[in-house]
KELUM-345855 format. One line per 3 residues: number of its first residue (from 1); their letters; for each residue x negated, y negated, z negated of N, C-alpha, C. Coordinates in nm, 3 decimals. Layout:
// residues N
NUM) A) X Y Z X Y Z X Y Z; ...
This chain:
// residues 224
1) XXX) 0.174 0.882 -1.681 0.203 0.922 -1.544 0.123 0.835 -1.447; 0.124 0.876 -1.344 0.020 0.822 -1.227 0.152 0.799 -1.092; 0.191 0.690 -1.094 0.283 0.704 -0.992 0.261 0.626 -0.869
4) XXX) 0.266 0.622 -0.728 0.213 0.579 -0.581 0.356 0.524 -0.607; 0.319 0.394 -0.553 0.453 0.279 -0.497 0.413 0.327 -0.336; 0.462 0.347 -0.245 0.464 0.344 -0.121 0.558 0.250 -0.042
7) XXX) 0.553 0.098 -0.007 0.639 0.023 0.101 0.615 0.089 0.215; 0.694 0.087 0.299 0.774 0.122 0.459 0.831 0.045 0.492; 0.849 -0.065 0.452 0.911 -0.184 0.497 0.905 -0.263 0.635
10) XXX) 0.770 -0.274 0.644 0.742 -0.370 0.802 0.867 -0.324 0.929; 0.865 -0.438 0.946 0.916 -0.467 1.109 0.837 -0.460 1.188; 0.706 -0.469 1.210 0.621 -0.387 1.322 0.654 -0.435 1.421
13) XXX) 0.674 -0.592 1.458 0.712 -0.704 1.552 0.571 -0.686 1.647; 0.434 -0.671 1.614 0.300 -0.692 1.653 0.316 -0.559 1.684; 0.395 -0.479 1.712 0.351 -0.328 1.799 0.436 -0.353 1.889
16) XXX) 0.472 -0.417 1.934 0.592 -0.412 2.074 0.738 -0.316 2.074; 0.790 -0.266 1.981 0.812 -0.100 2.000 0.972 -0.152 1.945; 1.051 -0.070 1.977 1.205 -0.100 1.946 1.222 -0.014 1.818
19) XXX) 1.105 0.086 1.779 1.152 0.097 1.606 1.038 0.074 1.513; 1.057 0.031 1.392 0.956 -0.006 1.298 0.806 0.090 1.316; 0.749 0.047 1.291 0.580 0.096 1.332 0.605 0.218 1.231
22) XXX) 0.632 0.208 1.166 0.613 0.306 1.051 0.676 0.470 1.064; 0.810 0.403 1.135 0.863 0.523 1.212 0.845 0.603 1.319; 0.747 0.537 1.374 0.702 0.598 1.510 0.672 0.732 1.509
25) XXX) 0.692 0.842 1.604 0.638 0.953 1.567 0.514 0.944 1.673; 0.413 1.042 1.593 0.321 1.083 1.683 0.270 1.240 1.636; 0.205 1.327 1.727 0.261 1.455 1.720 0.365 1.503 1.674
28) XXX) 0.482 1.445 1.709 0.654 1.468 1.628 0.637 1.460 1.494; 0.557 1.413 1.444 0.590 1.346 1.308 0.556 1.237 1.268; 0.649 1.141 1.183 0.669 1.044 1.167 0.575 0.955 1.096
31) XXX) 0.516 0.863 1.151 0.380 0.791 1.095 0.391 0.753 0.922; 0.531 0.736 0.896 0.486 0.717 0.754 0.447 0.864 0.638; 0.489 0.977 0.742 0.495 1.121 0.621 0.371 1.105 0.647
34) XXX) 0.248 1.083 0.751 0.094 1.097 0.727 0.070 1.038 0.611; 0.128 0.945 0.567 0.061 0.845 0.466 0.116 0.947 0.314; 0.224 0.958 0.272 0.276 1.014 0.192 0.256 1.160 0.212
37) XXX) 0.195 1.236 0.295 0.125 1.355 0.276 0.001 1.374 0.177; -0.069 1.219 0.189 -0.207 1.208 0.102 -0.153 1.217 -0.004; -0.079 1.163 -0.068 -0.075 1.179 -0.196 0.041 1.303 -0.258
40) XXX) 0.093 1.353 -0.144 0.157 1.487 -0.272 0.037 1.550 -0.256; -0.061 1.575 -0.180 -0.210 1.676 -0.165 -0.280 1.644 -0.284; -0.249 1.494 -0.352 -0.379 1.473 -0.451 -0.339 1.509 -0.561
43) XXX) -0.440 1.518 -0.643 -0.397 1.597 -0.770 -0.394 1.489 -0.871; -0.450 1.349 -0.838 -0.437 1.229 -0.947 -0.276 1.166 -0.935; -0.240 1.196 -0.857 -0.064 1.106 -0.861 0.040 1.239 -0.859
46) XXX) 0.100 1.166 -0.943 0.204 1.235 -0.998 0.365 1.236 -0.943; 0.381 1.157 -0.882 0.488 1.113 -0.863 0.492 0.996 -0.765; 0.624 0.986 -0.693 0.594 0.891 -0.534 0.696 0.790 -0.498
49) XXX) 0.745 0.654 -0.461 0.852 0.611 -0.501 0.767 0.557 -0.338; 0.913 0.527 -0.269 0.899 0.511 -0.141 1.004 0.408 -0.095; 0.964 0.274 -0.110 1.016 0.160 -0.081 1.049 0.110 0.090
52) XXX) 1.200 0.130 0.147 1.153 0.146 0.297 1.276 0.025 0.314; 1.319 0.007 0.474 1.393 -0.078 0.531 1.552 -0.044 0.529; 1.650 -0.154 0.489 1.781 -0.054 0.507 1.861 -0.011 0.587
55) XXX) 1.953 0.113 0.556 1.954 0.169 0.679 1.860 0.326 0.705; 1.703 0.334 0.636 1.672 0.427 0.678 1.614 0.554 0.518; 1.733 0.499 0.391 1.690 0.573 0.345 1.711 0.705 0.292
58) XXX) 1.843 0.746 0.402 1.852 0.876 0.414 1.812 0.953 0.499; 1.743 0.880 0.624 1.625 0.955 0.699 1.509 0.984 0.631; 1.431 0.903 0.552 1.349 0.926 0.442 1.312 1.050 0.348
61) XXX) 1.469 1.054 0.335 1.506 1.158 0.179 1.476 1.288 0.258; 1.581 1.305 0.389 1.544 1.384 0.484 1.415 1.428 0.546; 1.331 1.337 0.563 1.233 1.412 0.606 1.136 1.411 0.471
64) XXX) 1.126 1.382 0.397 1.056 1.384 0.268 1.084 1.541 0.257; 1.213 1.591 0.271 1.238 1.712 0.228 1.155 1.779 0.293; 1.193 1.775 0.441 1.168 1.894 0.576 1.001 1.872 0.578
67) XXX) 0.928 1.816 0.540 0.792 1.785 0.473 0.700 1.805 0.364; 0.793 1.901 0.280 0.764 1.910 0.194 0.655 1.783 0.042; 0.743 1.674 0.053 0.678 1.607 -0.010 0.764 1.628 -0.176
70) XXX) 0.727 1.694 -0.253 0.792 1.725 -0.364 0.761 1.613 -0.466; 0.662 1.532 -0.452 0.644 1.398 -0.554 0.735 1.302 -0.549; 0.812 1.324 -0.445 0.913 1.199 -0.395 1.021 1.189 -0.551
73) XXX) 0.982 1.056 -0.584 1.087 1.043 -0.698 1.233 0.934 -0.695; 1.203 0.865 -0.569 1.322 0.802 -0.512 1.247 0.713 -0.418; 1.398 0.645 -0.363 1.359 0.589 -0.227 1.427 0.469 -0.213
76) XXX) 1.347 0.350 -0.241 1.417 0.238 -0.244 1.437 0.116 -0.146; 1.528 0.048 -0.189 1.572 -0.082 -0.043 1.439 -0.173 -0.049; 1.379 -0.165 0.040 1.283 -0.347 0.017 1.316 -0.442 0.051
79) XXX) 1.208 -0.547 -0.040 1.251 -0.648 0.005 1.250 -0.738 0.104; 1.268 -0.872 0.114 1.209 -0.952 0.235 1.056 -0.938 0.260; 0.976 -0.943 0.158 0.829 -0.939 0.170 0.807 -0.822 0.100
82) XXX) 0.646 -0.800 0.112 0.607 -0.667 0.076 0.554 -0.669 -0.074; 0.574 -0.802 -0.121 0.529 -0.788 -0.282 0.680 -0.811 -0.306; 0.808 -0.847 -0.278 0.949 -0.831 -0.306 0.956 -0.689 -0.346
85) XXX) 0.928 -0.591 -0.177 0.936 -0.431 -0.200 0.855 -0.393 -0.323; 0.752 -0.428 -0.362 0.712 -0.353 -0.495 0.771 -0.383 -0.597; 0.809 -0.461 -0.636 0.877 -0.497 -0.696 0.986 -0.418 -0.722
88) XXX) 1.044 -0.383 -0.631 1.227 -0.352 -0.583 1.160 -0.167 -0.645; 1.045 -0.147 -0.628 1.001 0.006 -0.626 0.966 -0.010 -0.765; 0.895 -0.091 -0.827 0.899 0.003 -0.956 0.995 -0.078 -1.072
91) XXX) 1.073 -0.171 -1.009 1.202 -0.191 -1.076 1.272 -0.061 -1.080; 1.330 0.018 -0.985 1.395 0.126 -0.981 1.355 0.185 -1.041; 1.262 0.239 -1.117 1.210 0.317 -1.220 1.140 0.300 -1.364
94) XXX) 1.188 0.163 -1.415 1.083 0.092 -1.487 1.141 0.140 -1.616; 1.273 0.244 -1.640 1.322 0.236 -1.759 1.234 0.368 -1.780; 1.161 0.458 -1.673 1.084 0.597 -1.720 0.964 0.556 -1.791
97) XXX) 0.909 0.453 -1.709 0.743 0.395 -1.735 0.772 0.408 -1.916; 0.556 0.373 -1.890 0.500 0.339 -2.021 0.446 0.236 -2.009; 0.384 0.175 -2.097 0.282 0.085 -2.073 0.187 0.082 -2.011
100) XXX) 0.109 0.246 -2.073 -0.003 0.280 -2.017 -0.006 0.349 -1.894; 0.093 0.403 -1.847 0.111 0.470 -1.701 0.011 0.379 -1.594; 0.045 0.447 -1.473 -0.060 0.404 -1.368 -0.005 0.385 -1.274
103) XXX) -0.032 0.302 -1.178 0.089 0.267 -1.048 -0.041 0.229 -0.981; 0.006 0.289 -0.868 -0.133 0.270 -0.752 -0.051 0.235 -0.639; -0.058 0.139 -0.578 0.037 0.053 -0.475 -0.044 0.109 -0.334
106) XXX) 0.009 0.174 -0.232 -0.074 0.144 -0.116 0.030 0.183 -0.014; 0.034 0.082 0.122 0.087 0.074 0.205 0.081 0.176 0.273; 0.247 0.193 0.325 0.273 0.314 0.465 0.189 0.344 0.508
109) XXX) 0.153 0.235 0.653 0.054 0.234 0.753 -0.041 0.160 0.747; -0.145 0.260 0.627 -0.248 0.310 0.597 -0.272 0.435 0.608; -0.227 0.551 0.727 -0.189 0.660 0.676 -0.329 0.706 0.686
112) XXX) -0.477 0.666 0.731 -0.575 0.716 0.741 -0.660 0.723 0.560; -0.594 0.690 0.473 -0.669 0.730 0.315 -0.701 0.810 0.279; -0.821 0.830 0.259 -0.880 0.972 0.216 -0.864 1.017 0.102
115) XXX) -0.843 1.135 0.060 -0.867 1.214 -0.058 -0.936 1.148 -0.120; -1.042 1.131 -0.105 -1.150 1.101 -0.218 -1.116 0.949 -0.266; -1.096 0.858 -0.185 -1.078 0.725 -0.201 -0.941 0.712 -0.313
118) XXX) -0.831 0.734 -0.314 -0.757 0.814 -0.374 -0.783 0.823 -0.538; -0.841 0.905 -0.478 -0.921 0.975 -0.673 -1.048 0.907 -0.759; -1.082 0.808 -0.646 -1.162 0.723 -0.659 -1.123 0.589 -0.741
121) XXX) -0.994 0.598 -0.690 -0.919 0.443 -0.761 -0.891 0.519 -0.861; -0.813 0.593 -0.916 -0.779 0.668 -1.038 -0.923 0.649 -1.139; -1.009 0.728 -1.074 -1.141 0.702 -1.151 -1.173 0.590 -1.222
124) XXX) -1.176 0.521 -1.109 -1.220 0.346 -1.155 -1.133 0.244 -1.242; -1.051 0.284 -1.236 -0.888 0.255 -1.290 -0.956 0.271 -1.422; -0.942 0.395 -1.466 -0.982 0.430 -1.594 -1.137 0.380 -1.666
127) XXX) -1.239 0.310 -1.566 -1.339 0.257 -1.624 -1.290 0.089 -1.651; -1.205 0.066 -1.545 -1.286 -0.106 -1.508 -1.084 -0.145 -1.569; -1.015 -0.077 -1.526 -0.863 -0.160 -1.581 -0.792 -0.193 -1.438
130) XXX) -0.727 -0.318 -1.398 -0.699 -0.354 -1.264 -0.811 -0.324 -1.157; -0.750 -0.289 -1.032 -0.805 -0.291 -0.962 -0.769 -0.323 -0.803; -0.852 -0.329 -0.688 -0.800 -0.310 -0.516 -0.929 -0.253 -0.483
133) XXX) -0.910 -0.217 -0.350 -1.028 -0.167 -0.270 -1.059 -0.285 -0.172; -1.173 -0.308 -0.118 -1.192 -0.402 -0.015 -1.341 -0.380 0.093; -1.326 -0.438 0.169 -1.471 -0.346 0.308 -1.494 -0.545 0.266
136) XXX) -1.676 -0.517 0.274 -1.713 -0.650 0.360 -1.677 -0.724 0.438; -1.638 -0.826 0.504 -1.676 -0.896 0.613 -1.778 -0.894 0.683; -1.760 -0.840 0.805 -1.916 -0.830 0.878 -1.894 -0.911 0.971
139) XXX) -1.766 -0.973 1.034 -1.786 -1.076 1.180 -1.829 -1.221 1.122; -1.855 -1.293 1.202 -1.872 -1.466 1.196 -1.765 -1.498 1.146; -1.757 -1.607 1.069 -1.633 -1.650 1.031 -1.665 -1.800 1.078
142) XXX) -1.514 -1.851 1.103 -1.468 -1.991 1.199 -1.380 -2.061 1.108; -1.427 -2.196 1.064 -1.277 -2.271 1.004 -1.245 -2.326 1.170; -1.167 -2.275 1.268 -1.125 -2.331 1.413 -1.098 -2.472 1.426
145) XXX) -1.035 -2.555 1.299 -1.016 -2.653 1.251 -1.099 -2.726 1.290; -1.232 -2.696 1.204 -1.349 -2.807 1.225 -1.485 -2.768 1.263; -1.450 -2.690 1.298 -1.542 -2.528 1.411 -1.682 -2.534 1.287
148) XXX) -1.647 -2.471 1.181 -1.752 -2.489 1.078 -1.699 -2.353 1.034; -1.887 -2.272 1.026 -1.920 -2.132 1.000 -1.865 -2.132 0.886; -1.795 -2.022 0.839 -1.795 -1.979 0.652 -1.851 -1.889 0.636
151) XXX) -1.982 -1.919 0.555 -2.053 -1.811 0.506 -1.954 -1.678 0.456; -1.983 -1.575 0.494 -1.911 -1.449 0.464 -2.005 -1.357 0.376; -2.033 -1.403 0.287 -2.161 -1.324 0.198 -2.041 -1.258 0.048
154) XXX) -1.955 -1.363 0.078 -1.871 -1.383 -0.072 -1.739 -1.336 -0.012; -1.715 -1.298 0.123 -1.595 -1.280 0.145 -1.584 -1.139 0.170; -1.429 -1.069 0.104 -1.428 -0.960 0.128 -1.311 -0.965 0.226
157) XXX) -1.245 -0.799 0.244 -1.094 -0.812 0.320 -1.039 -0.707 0.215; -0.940 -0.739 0.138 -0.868 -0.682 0.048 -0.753 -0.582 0.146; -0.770 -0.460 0.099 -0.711 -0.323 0.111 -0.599 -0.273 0.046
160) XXX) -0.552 -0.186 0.048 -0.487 -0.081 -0.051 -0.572 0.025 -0.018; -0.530 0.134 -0.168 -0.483 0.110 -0.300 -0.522 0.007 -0.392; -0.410 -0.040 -0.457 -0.453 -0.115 -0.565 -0.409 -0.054 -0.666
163) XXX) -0.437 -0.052 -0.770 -0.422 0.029 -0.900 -0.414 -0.076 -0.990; -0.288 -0.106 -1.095 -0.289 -0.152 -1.230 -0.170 -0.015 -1.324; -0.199 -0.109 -1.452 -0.131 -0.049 -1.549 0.040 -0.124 -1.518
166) XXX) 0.105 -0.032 -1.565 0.225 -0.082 -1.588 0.273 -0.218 -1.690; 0.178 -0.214 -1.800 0.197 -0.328 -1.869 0.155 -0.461 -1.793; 0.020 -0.425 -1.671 -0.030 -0.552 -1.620 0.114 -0.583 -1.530
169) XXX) 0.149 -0.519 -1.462 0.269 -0.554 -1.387 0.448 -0.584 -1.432; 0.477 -0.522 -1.579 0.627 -0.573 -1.650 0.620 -0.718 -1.664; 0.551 -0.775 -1.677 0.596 -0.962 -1.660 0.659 -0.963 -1.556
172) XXX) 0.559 -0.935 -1.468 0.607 -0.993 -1.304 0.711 -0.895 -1.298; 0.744 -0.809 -1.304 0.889 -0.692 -1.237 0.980 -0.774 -1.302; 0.976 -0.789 -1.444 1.044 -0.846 -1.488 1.143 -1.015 -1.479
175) XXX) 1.008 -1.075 -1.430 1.050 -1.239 -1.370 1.012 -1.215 -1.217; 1.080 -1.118 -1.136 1.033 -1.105 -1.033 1.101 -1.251 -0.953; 1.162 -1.332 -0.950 1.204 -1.476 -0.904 1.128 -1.560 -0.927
178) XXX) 1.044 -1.538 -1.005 0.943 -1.699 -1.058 0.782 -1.642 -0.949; 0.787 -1.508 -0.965 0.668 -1.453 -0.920 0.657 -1.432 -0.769; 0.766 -1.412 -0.717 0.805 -1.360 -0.596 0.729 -1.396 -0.432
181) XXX) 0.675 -1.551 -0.475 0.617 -1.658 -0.401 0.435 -1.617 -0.382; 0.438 -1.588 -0.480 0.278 -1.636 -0.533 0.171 -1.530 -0.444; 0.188 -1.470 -0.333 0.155 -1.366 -0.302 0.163 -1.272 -0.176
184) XXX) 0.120 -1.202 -0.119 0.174 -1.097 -0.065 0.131 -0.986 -0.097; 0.067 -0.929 -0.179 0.026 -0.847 -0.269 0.015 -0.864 -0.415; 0.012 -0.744 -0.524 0.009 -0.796 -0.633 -0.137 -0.803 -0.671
187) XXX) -0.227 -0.779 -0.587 -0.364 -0.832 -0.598 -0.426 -0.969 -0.617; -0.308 -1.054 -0.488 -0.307 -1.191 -0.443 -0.270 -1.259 -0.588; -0.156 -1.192 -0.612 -0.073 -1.242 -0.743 -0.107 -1.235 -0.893
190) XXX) -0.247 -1.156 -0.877 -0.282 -1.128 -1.001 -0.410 -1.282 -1.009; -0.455 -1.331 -0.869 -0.622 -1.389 -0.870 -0.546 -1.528 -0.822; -0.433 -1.512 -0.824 -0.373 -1.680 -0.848 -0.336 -1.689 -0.945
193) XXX) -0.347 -1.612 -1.055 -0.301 -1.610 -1.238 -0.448 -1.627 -1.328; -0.545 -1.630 -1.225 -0.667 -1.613 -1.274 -0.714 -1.459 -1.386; -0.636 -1.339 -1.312 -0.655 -1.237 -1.411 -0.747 -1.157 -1.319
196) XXX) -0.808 -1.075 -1.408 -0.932 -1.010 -1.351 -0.858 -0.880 -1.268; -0.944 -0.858 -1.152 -0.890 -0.779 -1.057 -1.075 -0.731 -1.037; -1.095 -0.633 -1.040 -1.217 -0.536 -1.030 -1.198 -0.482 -0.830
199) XXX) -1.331 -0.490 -0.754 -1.328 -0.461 -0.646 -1.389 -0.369 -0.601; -1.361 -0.315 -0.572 -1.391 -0.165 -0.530 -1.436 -0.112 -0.354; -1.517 -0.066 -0.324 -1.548 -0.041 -0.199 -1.419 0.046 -0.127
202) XXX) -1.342 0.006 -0.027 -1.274 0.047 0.071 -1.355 0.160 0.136; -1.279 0.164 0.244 -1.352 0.255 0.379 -1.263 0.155 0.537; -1.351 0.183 0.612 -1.323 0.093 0.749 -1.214 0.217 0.797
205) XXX) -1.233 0.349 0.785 -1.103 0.421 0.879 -0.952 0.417 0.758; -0.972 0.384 0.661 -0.823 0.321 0.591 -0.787 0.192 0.688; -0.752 0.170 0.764 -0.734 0.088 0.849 -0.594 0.071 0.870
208) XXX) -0.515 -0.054 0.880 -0.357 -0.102 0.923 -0.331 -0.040 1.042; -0.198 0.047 1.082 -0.157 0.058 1.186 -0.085 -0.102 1.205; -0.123 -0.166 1.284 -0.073 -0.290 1.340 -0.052 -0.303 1.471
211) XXX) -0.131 -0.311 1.557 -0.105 -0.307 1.707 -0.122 -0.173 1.773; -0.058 -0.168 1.911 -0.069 -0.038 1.995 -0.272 -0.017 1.982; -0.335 -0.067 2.014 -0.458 -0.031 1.949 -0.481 0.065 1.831
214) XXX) -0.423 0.034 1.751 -0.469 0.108 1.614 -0.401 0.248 1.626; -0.258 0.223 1.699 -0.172 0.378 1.652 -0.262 0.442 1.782; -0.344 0.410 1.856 -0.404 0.475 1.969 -0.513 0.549 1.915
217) XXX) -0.589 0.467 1.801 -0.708 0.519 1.744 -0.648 0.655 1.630; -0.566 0.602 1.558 -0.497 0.689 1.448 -0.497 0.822 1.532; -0.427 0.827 1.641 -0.407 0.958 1.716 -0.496 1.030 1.751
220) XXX) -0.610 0.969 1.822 -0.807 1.015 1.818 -0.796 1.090 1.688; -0.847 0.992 1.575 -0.864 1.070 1.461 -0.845 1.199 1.441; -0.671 1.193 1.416 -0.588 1.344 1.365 -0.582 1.437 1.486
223) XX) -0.599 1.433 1.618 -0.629 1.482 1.734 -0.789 1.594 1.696; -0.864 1.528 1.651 -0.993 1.561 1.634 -1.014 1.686 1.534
């Protein structure tokens, strides 16, 4: 199986807004069904587990329905952090898994992921094993500290999707208390274990809804 972890978790403190970023609607629908529209459309994921804040996960179930998102395979509490919530997401389902199954992790608000990018990690998945997506660094980089350039030749900015196997991830679900720290992604958590994580070209419009900026641009986009 090919299954999308989806967190909804954020507090969305950096958007100003009295409800979670994720919930926001824009054209009356709710910023996180953009994101979870990509993947019931794709034909590489199979199935959708949707890790959100508590409190909202019978609005979820609800509009999952009235949305027709039929991959939805449950909808779980997250945690304090967003590698807690994955955790908490494919704990809830870890007695279906295989070893070899596929779990492709990618955040809510990201809802700009393309099709292809998508099917792209699936692809690559199946050549290279673990994986994330990531864009260059193209600005100057500053240690502000000691106002000393860091070459950015070697630096990327790590994305979602990330794609591993289920076996790369049952340690950690499993000792999710020892692991819990090490991270805010299981990307982070895999390259502080020193395990190979394969990098993959992003795209710049997969972009974080984070500030009123971004949900301004998001709206351009799907407007267009």
């Amino acid at each position: 199986k090919r299954i999308a972890i989806i967190p909804i978790g954020g507090s969305g403190i950096r958007m100003n807004n009295k409800i979670p970023k994720q919930f926001i609607k824009i054209n009356d629908k709710t910023l996180y069904i953009y994101t979870l529209e990509k993947f019931q459309n794709n034909e590489s994921i199979d199935e959708i587990v949707v890790v959100c804040l508590n409190g909202y996960q019978k609005e979820v179930e609800r509009e999952c329905k009235q949305y027709g998102i039929t991959k939805l395979k449950k909808v779980v509490l997250g945690g304090q952090t967003q590698l807690a919530s994955i955790f908490n997401g494919i704990s809830a389902i870890e007695t279906d898994l295989n070893d070899d199954d596929i779990v492709m992790i990618h955040v809510g608000n990201r809802p700009n992921v393309s099709q292809k990018l998508i099917s792209t990690c699936i692809a690559k998945y199946n050549e290279v094993g673990a994986l994330t997506t990531v864009l260059p660094c193209i600005e100057v980089m500053v240690d502000k500290e000691n106002n000393d350039i860091i070459p950015r030749n070697n630096i990327v900015r790590i994305q979602t999707p990330q794609v591993f196997s289920y076996k790369d991830l049952k340690e950690f679900v499993l000792n999710s208390e020892y692991y819990i720290d090490r991270g805010n992604t299981v990307c982070d958590l895999m390259l502080s274990l020193n395990k190979t994580v394969e990098f993959i070209e992003g795209e710049f419009l997969n972009f974080k809804i984070t500030y009123p900026e971004d949900l301004y641009l998001f709206e351009k986009i799907i407007s267009n």
